[in-house]
N, C-alpha and C positions, 0 to 999 in steps of 0.2 A: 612596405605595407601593400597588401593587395588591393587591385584597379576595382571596385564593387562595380555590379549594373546597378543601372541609375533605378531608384524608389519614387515615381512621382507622387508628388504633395497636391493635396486637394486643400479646397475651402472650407470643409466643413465644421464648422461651431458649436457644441453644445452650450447650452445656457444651465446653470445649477445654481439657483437661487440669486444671488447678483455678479454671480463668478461667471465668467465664457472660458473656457475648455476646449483648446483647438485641438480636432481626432483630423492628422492630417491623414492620415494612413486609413480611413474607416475604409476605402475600398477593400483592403486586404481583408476584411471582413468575409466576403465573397467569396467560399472555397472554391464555388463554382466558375470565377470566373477567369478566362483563357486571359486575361493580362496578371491575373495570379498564379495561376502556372507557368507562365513566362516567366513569371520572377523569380519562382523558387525554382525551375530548372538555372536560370541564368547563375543565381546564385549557389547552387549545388553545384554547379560545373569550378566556379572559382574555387569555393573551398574543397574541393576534392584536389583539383589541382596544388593548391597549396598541403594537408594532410598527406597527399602522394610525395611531395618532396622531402617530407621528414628523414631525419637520418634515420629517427625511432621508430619509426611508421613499422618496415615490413619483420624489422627483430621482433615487434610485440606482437603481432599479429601470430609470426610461429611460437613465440612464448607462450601465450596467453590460449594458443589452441592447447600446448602440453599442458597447459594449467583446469585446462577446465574437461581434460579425457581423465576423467574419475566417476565414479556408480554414485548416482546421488537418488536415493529412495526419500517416499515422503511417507509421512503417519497416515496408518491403514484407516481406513472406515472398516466395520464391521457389522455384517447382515447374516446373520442364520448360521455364526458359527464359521464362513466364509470374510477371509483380508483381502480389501481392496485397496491398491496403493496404488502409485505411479514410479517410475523410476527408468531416468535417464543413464545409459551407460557410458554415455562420456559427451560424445559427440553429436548425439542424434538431435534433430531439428527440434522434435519436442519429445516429453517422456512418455511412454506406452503407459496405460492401466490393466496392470496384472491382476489374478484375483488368485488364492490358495484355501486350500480347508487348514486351519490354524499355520503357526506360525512353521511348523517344520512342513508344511504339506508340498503336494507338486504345483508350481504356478503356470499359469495360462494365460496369454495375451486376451481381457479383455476389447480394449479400444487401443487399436495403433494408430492415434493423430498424425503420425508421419504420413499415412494413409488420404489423409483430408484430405489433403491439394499437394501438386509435385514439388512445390516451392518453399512449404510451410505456412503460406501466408492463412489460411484457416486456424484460426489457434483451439485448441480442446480447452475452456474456461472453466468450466467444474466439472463433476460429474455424481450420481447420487445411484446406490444402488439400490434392488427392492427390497421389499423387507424377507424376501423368499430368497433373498440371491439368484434370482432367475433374468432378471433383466438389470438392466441399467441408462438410466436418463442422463444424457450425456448434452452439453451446452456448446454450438461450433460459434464461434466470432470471425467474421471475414476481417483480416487485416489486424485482428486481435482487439476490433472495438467492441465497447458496452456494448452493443447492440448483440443480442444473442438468438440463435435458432437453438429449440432441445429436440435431438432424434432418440429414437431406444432403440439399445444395442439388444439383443434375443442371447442370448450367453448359453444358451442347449444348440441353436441352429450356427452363432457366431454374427448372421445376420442382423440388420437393420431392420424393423418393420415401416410400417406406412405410416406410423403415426410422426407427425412434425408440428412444431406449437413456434410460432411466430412473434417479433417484437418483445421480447424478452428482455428486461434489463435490471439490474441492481438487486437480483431478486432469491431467494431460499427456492430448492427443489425439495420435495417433503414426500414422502408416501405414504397415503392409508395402509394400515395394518395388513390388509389381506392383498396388497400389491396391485389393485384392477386399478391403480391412479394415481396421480401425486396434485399436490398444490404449486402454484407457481403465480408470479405475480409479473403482470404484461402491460404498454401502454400501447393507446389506441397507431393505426401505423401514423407515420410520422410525414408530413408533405412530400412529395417527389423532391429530386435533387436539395432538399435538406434536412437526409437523412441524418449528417452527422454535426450536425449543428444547430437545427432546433431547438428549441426551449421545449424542456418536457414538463407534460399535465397529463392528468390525469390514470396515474396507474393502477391498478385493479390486481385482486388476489382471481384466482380460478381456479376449475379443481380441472384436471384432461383426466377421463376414461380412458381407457387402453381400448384401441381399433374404433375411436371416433374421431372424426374432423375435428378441428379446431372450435370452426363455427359452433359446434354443441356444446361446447367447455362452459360449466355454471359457474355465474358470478357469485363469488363468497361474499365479498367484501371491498367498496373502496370509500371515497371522503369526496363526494361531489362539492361541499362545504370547502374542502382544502385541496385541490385538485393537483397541487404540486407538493403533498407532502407523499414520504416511502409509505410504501404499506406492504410487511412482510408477513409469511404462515409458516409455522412449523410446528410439525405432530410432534407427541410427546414420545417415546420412545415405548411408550406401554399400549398407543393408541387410544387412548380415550379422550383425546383433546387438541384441535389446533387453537394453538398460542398464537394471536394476532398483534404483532408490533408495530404501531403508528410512530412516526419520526418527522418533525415539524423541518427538519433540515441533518445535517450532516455532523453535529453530535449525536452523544451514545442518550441523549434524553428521549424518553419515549412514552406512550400510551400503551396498554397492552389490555385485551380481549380476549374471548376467549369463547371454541363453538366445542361441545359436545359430539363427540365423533360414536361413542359406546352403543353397539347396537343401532345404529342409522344407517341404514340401505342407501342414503340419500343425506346430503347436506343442509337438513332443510331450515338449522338452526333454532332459539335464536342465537345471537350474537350477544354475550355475555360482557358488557365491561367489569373491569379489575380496579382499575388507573386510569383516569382520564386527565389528570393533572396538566403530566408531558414536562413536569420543571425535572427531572431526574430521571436516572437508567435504574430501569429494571429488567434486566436480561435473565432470559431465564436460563438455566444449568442445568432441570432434570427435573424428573417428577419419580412421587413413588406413591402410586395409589392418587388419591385426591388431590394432595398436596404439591405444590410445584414450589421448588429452590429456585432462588433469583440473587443474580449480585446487582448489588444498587450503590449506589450514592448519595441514594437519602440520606439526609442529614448525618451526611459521613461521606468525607471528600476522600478518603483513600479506600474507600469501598467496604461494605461489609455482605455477606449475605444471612438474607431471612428466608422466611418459608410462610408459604401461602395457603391455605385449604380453599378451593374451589368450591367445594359444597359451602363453607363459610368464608368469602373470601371480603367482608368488613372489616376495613383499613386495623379496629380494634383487636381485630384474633391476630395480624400476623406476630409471627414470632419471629425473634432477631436469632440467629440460629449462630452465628459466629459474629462478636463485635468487629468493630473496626480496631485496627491497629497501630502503630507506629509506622508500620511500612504497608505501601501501596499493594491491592490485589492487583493483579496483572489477569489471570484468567483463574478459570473455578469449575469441577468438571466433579461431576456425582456418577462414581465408578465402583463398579462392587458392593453399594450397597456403605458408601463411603462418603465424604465430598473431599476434592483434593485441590488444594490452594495452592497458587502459582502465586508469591509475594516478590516485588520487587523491594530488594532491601541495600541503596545505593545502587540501582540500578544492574544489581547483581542477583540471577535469579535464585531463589528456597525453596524447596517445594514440600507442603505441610498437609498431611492427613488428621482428616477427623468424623467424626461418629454423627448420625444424620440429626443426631442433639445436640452436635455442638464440641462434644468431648474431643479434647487433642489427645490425637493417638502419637507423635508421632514425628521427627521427618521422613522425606523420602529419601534416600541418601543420591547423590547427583555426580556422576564422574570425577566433577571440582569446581572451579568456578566458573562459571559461565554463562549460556542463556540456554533456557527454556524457550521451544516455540510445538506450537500445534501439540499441545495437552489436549489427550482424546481416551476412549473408552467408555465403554457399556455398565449400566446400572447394574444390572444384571452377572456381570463379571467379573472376577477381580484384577485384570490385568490393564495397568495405567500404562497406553503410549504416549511417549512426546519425542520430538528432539531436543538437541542437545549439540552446543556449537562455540567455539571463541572463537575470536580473531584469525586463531593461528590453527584451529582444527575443526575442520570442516563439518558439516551436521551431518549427524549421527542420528539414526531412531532407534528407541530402549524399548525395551516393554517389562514391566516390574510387577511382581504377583502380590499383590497386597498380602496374600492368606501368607507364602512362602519366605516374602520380601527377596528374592531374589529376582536381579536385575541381570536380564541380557538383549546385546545389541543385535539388532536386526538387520540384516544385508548393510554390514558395517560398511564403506567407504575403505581405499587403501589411500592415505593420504596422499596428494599428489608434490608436496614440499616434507624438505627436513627443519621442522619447525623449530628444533634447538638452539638456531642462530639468532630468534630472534624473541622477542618479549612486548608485552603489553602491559602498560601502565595503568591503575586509574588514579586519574586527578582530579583536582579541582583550579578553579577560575575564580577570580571576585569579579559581577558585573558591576556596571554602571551605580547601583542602586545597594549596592553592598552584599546583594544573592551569593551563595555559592553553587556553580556550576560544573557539574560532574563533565567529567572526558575523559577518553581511554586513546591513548595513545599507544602506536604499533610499530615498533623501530628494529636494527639490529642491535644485538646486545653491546652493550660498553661503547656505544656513541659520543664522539665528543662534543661537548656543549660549545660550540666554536661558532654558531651561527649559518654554519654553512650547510644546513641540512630541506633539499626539495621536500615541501611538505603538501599535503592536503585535508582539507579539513572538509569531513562530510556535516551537514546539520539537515533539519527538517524544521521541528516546531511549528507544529498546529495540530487540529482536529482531535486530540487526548490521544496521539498517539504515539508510544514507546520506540524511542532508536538503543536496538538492546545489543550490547556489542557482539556480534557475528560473523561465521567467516563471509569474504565474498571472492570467487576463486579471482577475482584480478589485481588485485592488492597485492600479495605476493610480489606481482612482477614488477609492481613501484617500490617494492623494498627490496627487491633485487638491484634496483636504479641507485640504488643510496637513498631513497626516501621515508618520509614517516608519513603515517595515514593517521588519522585522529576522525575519531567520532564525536558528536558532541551532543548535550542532551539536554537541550534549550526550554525553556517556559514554552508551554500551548502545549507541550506532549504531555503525557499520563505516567512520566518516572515517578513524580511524587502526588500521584492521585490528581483530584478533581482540581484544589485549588490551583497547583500548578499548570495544569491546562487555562484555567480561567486567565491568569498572570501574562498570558503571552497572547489572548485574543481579545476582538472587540478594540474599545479605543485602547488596550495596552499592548499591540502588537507592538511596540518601539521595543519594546523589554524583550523580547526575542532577538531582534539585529544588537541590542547592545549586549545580549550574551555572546551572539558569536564571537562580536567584534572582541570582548572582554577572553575571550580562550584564544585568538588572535595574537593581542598586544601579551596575554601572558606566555605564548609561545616563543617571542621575540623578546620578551625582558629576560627567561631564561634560556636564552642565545640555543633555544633549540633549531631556529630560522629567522631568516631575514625578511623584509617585504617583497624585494627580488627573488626569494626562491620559495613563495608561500602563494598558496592557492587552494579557492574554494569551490564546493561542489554541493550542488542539492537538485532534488526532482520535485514538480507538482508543487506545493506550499514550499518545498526545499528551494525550487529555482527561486519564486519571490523571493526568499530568502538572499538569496546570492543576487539577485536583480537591485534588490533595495541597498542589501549591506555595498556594493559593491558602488553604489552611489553614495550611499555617506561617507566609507569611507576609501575614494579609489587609491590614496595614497598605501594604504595598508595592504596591496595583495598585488601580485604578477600578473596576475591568471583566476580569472571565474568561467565557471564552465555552465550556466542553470539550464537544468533540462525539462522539456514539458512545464515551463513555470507558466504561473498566474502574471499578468506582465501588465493587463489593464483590468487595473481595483475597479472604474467607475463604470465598467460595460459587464464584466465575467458575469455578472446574473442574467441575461440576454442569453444566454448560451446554453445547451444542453441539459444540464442538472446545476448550472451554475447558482439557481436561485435558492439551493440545500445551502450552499456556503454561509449566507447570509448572517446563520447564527454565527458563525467563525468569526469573519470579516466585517457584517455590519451592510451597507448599502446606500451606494450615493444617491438612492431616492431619495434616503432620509436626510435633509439637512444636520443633523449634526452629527451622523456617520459620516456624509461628506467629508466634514472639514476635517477630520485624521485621517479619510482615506487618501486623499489628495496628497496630502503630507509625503506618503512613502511608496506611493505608485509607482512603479518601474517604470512605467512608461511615461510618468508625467514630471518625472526628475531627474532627467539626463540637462545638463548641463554643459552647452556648447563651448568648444572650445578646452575641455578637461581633459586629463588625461587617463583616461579610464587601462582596466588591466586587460591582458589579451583576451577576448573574449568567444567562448566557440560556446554558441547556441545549439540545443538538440530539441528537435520535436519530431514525429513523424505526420503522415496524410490521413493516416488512420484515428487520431485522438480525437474522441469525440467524448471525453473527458475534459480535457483545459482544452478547447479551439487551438491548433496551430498557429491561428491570427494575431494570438497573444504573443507567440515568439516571432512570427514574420515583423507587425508593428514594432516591435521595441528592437529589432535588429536594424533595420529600415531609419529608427529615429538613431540608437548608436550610433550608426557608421556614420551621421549626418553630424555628427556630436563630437566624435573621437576629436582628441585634440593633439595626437600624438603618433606615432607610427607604429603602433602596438595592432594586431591585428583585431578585425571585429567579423567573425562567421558563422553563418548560419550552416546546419547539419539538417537535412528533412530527410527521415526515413520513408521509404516509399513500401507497403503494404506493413505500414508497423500500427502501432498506438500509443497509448498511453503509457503502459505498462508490459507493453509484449513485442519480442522480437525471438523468431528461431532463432539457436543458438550459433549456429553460422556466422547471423547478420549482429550477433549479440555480440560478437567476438570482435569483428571488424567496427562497430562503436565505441567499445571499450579501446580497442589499439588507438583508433583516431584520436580520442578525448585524452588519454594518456602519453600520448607524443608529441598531443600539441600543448600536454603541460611539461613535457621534459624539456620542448623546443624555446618555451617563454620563460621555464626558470634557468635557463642554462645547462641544463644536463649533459654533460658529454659524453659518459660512458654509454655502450651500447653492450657488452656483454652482461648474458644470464649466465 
């Protein structure tokens, strides 16, 4: 086992009702401070040294570059007749945005983010183009955190102009009709040295002029009353309206608003509500004329969408435009003059046309089975984009002509594996509680059920969001190892709609770790793996996952990997946007969210002297989404904990975040975390 630097312990107590809560670790709280970068150098330097000595280490690293040099294009936005996409050619740090006149036209480097900084560490986070195709508002992240600058690209000159909108975060970029501005939603700036840590308040919509300072930018709209709830603006697609969506936290339940844009030189409002409820999602889909389409959850937990007239928009006139179903909407997109339904049906995507009354036209017909992702296209046009991906083949973007119903692929990918060797399964799990729980299992063909098979098991579960089976280019190289990868699709996500999400959040978060656990133990009854060659994986709500599960049950797994996890339940609201979670998780202000958060805290139920599974922590410096602090603390309390020689290490990426890393530094993360599970489950073979 590796020698760790020593983590010193403090005194400090919290008190929660008649319970004391010892935070020995709350220094690490302090990203700023020089005995916290001591530590996370000190401990970067061990676990580097250990990751460096793998047998696997430097085979994966050259595999895993051959695995991920293939053309990966994403679904175009469409502005004046002009595709704007992005598309990575293999290797590059990040993907360039090209733009063309339709889909066979000649294309042109918009935004080359390689451009940003020599390193990558600037990431390109969205980007929106004008409604003229002449410019483009483009979002840079230093280190790839929330925190956003928008510059505008000039697409005639190539150039940048002087306009720059500051403090930017979690927010929609939108254009007025006639391109002189967009809307965007900004928080006031944030204290010195704790920019990525702060608790955020106060966000506000704005609208920025083209060739004005910032300081000019009019306030549309914010919730002085709620001053840490989202507040997001998007034009309709026809311009006669921004749609104002309020979010009391980090579900899809929202308020929605709404300002009169038709013939206004000026935003001068008023400010129209819709909905002010906020107990369900009403997302809007599209407008046509007055009327604006919405998928919602009202009283229909696998979703359905209505339709709203704005001229009359009393809860009495909406019309329910398409019931709710058997199987869950997943996404809902009004194209052509059409609305086209993304169903998940066993967590296998359908995708269904129908008539803006309602009438099924129809499927769309889909490669085969697989997943749908980023369903996009114009009211106005009849060509529906989306991708299109399994396991075993890579995503694809289609573009399909409603009028012609012919489907063709767009700057298809050459796949970079011969996927015939291998297969994916979907199964199921019985939990705790007698649930059935779907999971897609990814192996080579004609496996023998012998128990001897290195596995991984990916999960999430939370926030109503869908793990829909997809390829991911480093997977491959763990079923080149001899291993199986499994996905699993746990309660809190949105496979089976609303109720499903509710099942795994709030006080029944327990029902998520006993799903994993339960695809677990059923992997091991049929002798697909052992505990010794079985390991889990999750990011964000995924790591808690792995944090908790990995505590109740350390007998059952080799190797947990949680990355970017939630790791302290009784602090996470103190931080950032932490305080959106709340709906998810609940809040140890509240005495009686306490007492179940305590229960499964990562950090507050390590148990000295156990033997917990090899564990390699990942967060980077940059996350100012989950605090770093939550994987330094709970690494700091493991290693204090471990009762056994299994190793315990933390990974901090240094100009990364949350969710972003060039793909460089992407490639040498994925080798690390995948050889230190070859190295903890036994893996011997090194040939691909």
């Amino acid at each position: 086992m590796p020698s760790y630097p020593p983590s010193r312990q403090g005194d400090v107590v919290d008190v929660y009702g008649a319970t004391r809560v010892a935070d020995r670790y709350r220094w690490m709280e302090d990203l700023e401070s020089p005995e916290v970068a001591e530590w996370v150098a000190a401990q970067n330097a061990v676990t580097r040294a250990y990751l460096d000595s793998l047998p696997h280490r430097q085979p994966l690293v050259a595999r895993l570059t051959e695995l991920w040099n293939y053309s990966r294009t994403s679904v175009p936005v469409i502005e004046n007749g002009a595709l704007f996409y992005s598309r990575n050619s293999g290797l590059q740090r990040q993907a360039p945005v090209y733009m063309r006149t339709g889909a066979g036209g000649v294309e042109t480097v918009a935004i080359d983010p390689n451009a940003l900084s020599p390193d990558g560490s600037v990431s390109l986070a969205h980007y929106a183009p004008s409604p003229d195709a002449t410019l483009v508002a483009y979002a840079g992240a230093v280190g790839g955190a929330d925190w956003e600058t928008i510059h505008l690209r000039d697409l005639v000159t190539g150039q940048d102009r002087e306009d720059e909108v500051r403090w930017v975060r979690f927010s929609d970029l939108s254009w007025t009709q006639d391109s002189r501005g967009f809307f965007y939603s900004r928080y006031p700036e944030p204290p010195a040295h704790k920019v990525l840590e702060a608790a955020l308040s106060g966000q506000a919509i704005y609208y920025h002029r083209l060739g004005t300072p910032q300081s000019a930018d009019e306030l549309i709209y914010q919730r002085l009353d709620h001053p840490a709830w989202i507040v997001n603006g998007t034009v309709t697609e026809n311009g006669w309206y921004l749609l104002i969506r309020t979010y009391r936290g980090a579900d899809h339940n929202n308020q929605l608003h709404y300002l009169e844009l038709a013939d206004r030189p000026r935003m001068a409002g008023p400010i129209v509500p819709v909905i002010e409820s906020g107990d369900a999602e009403y997302s809007p889909i599209g407008a046509c004329g007055s009327r604006i389409y919405l998928r919602s959850d009202q009283d229909a937990p696998n979703r359905r969408v209505i339709a709203i007239d704005l001229e009359h928009p009393e809860p009495a006139a909406w019309k329910v435009v398409i019931p709710e179903g058997a199987d869950a909407i997943e996404q809902a997109a009004l194209i052509g003059g059409r609305l086209v339904i993304h169903y998940l049906q066993d967590v296998q995507s359908r995708l269904r046309v129908f008539g803006l009354d309602g009438t099924a036209m129809g499927d769309l017909p889909l490669p085969g089975v697989g997943t749908v992702s980023g369903l996009a296209g114009r009211g106005d046009a009849p060509a529906v984009w989306f991708g299109y991906s399994t396991p075993l083949v890579p995503g694809t973007v289609y573009h399909y002509d409603l009028d012609t119903r012919i489907a063709t692929a767009f700057e298809p990918p050459v796949p970079p594996i011969d996927a015939g060797q291998y297969e994916t399964r979907a199964m199921f799990a019985v939990s705790k509680d007698g649930t059935q729980i779907p999971f897609f299992l990814t192996a080579r063909k004609g496996i023998a059920l012998d128990g001897s098979h290195p596995t991984m098991i990916y999960g999430y579960g939370g926030f109503s969001i869908s793990v829909l089976p997809a390829y991911r280019p480093d997977v491959p190289a763990w079923l080149e190892l001899g291993g199986i990868f499994v996905s699993v699709n746990l309660r809190g996500g949105a496979e089976y709609g609303e109720a499903w999400h509710k099942a795994g959040s709030l006080d029944k978060k327990q029902n998520v770790f006993d799903d994993f656990v339960a695809v677990a133990e059923h992997l091991i009854r049929e002798n697909y793996t052992s505990p010794s060659r079985l390991g889990i994986m999750g990011g964000s709500n995924g790591g808690l996952l792995v944090g908790a599960v990995m505590e109740q049950r350390p007998d059952l797994f080799a190797v947990a990997m949680p990355a970017v996890g939630v790791m302290d339940m009784l602090r996470y609201d103190r931080f950032t946007g932490g305080r959106l979670w709340a709906t998810e998780y609940g809040s140890a202000s509240d005495p009686t969210q306490f007492q179940y958060l305590i229960k499964y805290s990562p950090l507050h139920n390590l148990k000295p002297g156990t033997c917990y599974p090899a564990t390699l922590v990942t967060t980077a410096d940059h996350d100012d989404r989950v605090v770093p602090s939550h994987s330094f603390k709970f690494t700091a309390a493991l290693q204090a904990a471990q009762g056994c020689d299994r190793p315990t290490l933390i990974r901090v990426e240094v100009q990364g975040s949350h969710g972003y890393r060039p793909t460089d530094k992407l490639i040498f993360e994925k080798a690390d975390q995948w050889a230190f599970a070859a190295a903890n489950m036994g893996v011997v073979a090194t040939n691909f």
